[in-house]
SERO-4910 file (N, C-alpha, C, O; in steps of 0.05 Angstrom, whole numbers):
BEGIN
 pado doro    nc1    nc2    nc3   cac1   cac2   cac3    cc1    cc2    cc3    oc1    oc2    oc3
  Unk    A   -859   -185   -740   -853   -214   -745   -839   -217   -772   -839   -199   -789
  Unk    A   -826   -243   -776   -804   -247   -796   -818   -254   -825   -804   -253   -846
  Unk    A   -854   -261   -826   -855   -261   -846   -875   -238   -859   -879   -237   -883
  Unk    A   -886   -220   -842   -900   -198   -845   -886   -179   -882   -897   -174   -904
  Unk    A   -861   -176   -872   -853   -157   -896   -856   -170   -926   -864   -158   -946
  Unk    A   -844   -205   -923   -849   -215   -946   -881   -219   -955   -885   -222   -979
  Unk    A   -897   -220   -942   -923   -233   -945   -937   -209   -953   -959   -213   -961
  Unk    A   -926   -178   -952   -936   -155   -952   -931   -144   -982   -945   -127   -994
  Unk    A   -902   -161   -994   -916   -154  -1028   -937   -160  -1035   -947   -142  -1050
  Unk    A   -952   -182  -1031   -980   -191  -1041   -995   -153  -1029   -991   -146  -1005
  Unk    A  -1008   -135  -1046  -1018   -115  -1040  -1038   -124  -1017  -1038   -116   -994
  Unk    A  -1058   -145  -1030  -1082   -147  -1029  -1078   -173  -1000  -1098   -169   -985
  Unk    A  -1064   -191   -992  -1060   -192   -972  -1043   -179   -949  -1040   -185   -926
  Unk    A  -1034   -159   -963  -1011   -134   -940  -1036   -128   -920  -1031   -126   -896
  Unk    A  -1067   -123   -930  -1088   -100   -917  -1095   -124   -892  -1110   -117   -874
  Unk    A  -1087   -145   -892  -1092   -169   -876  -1079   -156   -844  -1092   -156   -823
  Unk    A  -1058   -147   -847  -1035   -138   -823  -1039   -116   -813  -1024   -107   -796
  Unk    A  -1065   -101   -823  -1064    -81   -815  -1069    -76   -787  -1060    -57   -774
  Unk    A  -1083    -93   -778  -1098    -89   -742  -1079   -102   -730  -1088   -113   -709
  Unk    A  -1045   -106   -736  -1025   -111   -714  -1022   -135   -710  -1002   -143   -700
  Unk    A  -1041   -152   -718  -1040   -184   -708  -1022   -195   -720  -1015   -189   -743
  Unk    A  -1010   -214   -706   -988   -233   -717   -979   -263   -700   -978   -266   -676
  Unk    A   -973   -282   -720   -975   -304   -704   -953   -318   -698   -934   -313   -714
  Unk    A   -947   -340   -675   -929   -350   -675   -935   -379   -675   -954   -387   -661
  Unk    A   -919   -397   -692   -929   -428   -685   -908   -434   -664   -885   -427   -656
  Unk    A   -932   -456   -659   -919   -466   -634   -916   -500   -642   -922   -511   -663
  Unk    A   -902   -513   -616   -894   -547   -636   -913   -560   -609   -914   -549   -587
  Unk    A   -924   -580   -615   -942   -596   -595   -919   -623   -586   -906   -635   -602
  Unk    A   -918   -628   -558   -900   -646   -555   -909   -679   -563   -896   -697   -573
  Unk    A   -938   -676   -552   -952   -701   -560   -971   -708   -588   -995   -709   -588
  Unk    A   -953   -713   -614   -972   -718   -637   -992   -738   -643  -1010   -735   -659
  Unk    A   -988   -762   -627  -1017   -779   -633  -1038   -765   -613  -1063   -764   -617
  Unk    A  -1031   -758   -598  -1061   -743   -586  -1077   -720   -595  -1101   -716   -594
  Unk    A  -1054   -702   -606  -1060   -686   -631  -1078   -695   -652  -1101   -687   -652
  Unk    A  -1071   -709   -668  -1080   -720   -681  -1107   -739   -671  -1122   -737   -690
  Unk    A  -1116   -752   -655  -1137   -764   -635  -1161   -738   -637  -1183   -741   -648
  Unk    A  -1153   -719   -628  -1169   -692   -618  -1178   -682   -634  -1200   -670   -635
  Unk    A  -1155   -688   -660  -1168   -672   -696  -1190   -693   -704  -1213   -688   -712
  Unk    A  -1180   -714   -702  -1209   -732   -708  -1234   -733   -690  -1258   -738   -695
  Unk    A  -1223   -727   -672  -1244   -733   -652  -1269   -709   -656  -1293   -712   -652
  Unk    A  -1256   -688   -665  -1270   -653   -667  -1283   -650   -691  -1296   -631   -698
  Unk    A  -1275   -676   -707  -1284   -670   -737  -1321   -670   -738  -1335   -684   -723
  Unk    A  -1333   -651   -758  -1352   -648   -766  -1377   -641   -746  -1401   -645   -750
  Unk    A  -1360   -628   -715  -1377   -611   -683  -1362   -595   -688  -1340   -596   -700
  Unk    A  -1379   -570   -674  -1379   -547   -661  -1359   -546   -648  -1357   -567   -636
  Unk    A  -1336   -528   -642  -1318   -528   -621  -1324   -521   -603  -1305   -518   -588
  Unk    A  -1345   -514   -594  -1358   -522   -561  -1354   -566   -553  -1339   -580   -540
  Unk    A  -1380   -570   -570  -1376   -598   -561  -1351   -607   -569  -1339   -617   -550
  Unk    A  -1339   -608   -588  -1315   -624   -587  -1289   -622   -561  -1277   -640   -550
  Unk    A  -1288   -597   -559  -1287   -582   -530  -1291   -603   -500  -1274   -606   -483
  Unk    A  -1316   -616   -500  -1325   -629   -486  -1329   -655   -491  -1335   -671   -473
  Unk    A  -1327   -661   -511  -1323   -697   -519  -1287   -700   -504  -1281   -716   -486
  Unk    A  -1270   -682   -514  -1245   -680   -519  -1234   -687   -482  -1218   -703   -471
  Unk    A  -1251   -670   -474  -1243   -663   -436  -1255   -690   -425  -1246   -698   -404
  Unk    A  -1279   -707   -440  -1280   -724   -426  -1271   -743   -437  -1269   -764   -425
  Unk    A  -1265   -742   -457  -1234   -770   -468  -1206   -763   -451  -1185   -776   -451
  Unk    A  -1211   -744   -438  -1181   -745   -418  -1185   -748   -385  -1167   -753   -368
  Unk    A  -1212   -742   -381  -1221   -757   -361  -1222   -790   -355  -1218   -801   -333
  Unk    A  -1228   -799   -376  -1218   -823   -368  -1188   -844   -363  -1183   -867   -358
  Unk    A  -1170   -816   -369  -1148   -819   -364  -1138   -810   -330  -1117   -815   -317
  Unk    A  -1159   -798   -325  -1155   -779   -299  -1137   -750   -298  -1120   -740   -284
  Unk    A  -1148   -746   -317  -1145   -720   -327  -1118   -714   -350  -1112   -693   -362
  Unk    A  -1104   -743   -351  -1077   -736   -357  -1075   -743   -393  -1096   -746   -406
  Unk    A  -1054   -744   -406  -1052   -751   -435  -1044   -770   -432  -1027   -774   -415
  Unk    A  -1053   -790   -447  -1055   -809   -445  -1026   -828   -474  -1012   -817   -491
  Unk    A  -1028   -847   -469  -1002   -847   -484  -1020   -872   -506  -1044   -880   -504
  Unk    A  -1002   -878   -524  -1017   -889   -548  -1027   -913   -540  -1049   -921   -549
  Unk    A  -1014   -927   -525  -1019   -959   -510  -1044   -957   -495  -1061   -975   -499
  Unk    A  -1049   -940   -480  -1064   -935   -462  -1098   -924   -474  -1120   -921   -464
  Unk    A  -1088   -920   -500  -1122   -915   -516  -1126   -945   -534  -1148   -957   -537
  Unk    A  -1104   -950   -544  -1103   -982   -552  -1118   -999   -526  -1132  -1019   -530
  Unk    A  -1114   -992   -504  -1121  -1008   -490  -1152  -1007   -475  -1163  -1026   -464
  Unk    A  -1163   -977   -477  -1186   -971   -472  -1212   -982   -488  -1217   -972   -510
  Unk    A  -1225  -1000   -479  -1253  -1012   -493  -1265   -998   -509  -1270   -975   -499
  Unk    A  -1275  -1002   -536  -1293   -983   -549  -1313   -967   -537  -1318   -943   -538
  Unk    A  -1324   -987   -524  -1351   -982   -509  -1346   -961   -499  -1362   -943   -505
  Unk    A  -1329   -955   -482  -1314   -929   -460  -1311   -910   -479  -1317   -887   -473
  Unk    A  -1302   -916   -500  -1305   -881   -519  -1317   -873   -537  -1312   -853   -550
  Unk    A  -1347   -898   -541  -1364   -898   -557  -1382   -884   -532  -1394   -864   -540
  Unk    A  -1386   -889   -503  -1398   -869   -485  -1391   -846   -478  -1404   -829   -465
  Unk    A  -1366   -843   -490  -1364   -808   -487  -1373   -789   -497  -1376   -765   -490
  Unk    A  -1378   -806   -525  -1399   -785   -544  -1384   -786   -580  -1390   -773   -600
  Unk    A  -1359   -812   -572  -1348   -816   -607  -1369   -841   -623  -1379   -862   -614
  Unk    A  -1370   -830   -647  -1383   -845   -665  -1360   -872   -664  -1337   -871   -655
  Unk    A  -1377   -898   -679  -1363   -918   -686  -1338   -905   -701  -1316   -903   -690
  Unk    A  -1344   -895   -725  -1320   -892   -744  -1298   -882   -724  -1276   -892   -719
  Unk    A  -1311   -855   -713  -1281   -837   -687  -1270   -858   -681  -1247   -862   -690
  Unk    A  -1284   -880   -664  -1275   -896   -641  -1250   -909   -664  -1227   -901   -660
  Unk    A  -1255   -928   -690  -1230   -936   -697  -1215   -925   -707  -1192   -933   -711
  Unk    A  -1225   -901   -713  -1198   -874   -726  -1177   -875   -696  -1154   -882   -697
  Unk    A  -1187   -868   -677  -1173   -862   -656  -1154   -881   -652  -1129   -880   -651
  Unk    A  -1177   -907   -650  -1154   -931   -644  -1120   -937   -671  -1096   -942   -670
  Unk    A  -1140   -934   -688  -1113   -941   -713  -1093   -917   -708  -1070   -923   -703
  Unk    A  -1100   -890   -708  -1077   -877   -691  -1053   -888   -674  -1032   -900   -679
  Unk    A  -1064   -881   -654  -1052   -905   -629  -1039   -922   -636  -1015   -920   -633
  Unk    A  -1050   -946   -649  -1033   -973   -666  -1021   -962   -682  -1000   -974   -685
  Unk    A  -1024   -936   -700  -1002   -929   -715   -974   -919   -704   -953   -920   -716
  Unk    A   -979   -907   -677   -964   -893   -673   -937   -920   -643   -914   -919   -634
  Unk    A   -955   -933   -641   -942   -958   -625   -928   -974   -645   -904   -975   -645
  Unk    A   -941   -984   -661   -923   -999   -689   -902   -981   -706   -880   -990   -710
  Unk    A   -909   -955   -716   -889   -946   -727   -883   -918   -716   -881   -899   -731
  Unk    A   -881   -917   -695   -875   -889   -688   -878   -859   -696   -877   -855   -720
  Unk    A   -882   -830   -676   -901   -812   -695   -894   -795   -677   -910   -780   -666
  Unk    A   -855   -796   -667   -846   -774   -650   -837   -754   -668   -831   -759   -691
  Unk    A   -836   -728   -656   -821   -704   -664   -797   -709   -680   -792   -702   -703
  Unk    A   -781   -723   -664   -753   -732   -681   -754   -749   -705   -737   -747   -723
  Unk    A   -773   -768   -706   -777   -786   -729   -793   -764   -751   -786   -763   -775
  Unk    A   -816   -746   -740   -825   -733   -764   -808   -705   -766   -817   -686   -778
  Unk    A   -789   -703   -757   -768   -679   -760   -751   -683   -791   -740   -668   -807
  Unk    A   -754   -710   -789   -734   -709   -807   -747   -712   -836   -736   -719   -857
  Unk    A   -769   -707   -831   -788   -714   -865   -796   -684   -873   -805   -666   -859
  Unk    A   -790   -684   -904   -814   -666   -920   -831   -659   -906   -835   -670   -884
  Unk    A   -848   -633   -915   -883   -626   -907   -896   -658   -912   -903   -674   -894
  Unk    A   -896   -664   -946   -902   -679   -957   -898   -712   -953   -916   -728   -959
  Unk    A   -872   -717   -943   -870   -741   -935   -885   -742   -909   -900   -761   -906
  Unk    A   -884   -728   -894   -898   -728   -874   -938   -735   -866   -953   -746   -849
  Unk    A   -940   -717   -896   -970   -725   -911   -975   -749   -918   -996   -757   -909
  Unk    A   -960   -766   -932   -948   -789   -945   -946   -812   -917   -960   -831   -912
  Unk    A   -938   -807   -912   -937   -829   -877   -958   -833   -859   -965   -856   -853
  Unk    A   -968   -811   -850  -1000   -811   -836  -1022   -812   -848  -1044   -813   -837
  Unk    A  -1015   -813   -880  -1044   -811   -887  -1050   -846   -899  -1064   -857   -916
  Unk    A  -1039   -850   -889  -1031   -888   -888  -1052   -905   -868  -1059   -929   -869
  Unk    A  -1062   -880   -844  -1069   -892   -828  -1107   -885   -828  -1117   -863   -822
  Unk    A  -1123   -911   -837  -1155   -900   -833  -1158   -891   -823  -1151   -894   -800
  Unk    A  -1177   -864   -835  -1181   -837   -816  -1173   -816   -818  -1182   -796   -806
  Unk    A  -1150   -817   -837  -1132   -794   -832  -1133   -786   -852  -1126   -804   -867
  Unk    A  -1140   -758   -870  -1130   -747   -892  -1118   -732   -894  -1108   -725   -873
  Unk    A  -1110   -713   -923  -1086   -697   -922  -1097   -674   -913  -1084   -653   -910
  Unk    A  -1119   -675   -908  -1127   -640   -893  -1119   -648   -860  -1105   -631   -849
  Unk    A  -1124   -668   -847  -1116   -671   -823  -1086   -677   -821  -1081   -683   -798
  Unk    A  -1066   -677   -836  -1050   -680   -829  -1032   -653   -837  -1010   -646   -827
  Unk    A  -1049   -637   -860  -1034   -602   -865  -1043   -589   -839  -1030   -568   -837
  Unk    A  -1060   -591   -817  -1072   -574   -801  -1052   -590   -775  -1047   -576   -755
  Unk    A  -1043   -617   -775  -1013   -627   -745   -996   -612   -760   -982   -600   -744
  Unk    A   -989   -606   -785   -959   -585   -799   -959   -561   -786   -941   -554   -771
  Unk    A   -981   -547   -791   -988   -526   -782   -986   -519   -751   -968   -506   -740
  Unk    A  -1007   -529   -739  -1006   -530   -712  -1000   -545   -696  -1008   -542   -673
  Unk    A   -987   -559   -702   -975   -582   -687   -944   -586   -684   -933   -590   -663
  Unk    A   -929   -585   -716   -904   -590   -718   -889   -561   -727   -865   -560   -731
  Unk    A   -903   -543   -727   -897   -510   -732   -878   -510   -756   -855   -501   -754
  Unk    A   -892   -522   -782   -879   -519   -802   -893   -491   -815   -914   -480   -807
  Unk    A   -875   -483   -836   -880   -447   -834   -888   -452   -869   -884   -431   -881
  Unk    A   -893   -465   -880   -905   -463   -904   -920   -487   -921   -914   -498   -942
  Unk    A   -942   -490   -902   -960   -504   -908   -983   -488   -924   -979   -464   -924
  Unk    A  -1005   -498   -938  -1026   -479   -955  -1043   -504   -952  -1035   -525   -962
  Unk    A  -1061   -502   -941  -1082   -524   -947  -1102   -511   -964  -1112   -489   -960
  Unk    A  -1105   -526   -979  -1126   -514  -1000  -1147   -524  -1006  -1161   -514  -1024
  Unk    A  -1156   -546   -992  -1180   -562   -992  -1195   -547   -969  -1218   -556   -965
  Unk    A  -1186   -526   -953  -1199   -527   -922  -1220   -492   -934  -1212   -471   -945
  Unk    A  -1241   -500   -927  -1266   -488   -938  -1261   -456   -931  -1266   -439   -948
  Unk    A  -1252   -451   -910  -1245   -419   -895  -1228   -408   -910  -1229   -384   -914
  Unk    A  -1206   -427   -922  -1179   -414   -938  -1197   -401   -972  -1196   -378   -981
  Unk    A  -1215   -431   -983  -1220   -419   -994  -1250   -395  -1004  -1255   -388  -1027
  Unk    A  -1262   -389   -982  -1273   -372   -981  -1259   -344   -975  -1263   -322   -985
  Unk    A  -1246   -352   -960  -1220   -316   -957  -1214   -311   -983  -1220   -289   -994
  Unk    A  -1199   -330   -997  -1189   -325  -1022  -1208   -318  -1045  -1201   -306  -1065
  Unk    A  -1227   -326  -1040  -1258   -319  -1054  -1256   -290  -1055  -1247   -279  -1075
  Unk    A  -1263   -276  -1035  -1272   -255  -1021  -1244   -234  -1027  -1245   -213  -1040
  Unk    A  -1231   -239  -1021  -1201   -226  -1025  -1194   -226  -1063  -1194   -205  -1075
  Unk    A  -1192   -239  -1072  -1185   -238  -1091  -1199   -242  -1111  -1189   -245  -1133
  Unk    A  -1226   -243  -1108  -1252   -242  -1128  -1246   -268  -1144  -1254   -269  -1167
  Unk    A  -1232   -290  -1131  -1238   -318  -1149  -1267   -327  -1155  -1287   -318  -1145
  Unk    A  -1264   -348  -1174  -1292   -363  -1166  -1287   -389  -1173  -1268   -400  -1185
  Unk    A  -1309   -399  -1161  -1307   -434  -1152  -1323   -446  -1173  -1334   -469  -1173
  Unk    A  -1325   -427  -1192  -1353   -449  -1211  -1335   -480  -1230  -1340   -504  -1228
  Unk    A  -1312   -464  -1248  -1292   -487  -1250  -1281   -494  -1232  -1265   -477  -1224
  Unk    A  -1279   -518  -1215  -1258   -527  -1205  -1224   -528  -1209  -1205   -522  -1194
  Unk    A  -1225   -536  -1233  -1188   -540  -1243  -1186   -507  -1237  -1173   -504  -1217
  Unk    A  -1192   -489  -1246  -1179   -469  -1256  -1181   -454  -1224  -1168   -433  -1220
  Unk    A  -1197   -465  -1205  -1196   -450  -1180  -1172   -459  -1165  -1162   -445  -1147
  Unk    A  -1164   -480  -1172  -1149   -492  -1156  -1125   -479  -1161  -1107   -472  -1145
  Unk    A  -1127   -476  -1198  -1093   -461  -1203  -1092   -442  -1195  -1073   -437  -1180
  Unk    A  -1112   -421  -1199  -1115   -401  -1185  -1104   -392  -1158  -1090   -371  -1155
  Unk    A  -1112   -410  -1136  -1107   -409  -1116  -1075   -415  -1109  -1062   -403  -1093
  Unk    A  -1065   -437  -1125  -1039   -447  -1120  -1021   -428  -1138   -997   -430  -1133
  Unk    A  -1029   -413  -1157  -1008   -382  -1162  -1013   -374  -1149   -993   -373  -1134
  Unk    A  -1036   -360  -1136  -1030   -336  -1121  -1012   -341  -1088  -1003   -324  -1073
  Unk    A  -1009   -376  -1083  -1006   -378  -1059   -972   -385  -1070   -963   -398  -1051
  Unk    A   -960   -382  -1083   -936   -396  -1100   -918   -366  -1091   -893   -367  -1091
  Unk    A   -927   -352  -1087   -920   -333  -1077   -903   -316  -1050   -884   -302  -1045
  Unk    A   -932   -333  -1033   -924   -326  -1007   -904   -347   -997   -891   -341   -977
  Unk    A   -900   -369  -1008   -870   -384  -1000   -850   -365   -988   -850   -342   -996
  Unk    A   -833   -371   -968   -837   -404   -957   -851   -386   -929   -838   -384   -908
  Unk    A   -873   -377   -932   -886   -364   -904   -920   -378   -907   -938   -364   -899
  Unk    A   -925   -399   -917   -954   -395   -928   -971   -401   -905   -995   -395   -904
  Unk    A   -959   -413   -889   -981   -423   -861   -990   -396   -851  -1013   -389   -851
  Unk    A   -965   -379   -842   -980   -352   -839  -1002   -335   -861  -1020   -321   -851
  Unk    A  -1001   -335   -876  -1014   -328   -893  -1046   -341   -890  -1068   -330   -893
  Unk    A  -1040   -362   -885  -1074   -382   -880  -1075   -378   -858  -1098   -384   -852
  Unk    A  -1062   -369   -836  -1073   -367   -811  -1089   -330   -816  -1111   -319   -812
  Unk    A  -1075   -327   -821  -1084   -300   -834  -1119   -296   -848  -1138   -281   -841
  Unk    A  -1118   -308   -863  -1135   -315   -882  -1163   -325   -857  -1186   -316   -851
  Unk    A  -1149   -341   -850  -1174   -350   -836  -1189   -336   -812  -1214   -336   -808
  Unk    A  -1167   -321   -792  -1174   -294   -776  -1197   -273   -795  -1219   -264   -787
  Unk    A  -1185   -269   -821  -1203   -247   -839  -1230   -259   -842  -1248   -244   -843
  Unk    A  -1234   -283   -843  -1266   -299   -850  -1271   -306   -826  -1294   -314   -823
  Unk    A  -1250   -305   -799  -1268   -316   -778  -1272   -343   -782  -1290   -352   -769
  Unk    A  -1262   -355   -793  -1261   -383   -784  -1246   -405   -786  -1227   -408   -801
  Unk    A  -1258   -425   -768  -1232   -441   -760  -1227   -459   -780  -1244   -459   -798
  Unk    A  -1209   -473   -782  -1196   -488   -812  -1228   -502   -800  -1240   -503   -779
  Unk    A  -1231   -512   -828  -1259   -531   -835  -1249   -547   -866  -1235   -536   -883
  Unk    A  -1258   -571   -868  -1250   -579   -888  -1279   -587   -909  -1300   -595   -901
  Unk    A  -1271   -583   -936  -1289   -577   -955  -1299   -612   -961  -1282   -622   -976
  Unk    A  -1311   -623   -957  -1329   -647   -962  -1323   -666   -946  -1336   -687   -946
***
């Protein structure tokens, strides 16, 4: 893969590549539902969210549902599927965000990582960790670093013998050593997170 050799100066993340794995992003066609599913999964098990998720598309009849069409679904109906109040209006302001100002591929093609952060995180519900994790896996941007997301920084813990007792200085820490792997850094955290075994999680 194209970013393997560069990401392999780092010594101490090169030993990451060793068992052959390597990833490819992929682009999601549908981003408010993306985004729906990230909220919807927040703070469960990816078993149940798994199954909240399948029966929020069951009531579509199995299909994806388009942003109008969750705007249009009664609370009640997705407060019985198993979403908390708050989900239920995260989901909905989605939806209304994405009907009022649009939240296609082509409109967020043409933005920054950052503007892109900057736009969705406009909408209740949404923070900049959920919207570095649609970069990532959603819009297959190749150098994202989320550094709030708890797995990244426990790898980096573990890997590079940081510590978390200061905050400021973990953070710089983390953002030299990741200043680095530019412009490959999503791989790098996908990386990171395979080594700890776990899935992005976000820290508070």
């Amino acid at each position: 893969m194209h970013y393997i050799e560069h990401l392999s100066k780092d010594r101490r993340l090169k030993k990451l590549f060793a068992g052959g794995t390597t990833y490819q992003l992929k682009k999601r066609k549908n981003i408010p539902l993306y985004l729906c599913a990230s909220i919807m999964s927040q703070q469960l098990s990816v078993k149940v969210a798994d199954v909240i998720y399948q029966r929020f598309l069951n009531l579509f009849d199995g299909e994806e549902p388009t942003p109008q069409q969750v705007i249009d679904t009664p609370s009640e109906t997705l407060r019985a599927i198993g979403l908390s109040n708050a989900k239920v209006s995260y989901v909905k302001n989605v939806a209304t965000f994405a009907v009022e100002f649009g939240m296609e591929h082509r409109k967020l093609a043409k933005m920054t990582d950052e503007e892109v952060i900057m736009y969705l995180t406009r909408i209740k519900g949404v923070g900049r960790w959920t919207v570095e994790m649609l970069l990532m896996f959603a819009l297959g941007r190749e150098d994202v670093f989320a550094i709030d997301d708890l797995g990244i920084q426990n790898a980096m813990i573990g890997i590079y013998k940081l510590k978390r007792e200061d905050k400021k200085k973990f953070r710089a820490d983390m953002l030299r050593i990741s200043s680095k792997w530019t412009p490959y850094r999503t791989y790098a955290c996908r990386h990171l997170w395979r080594w700890k075994d776990n899935a992005p999680e976000k820290k508070g």
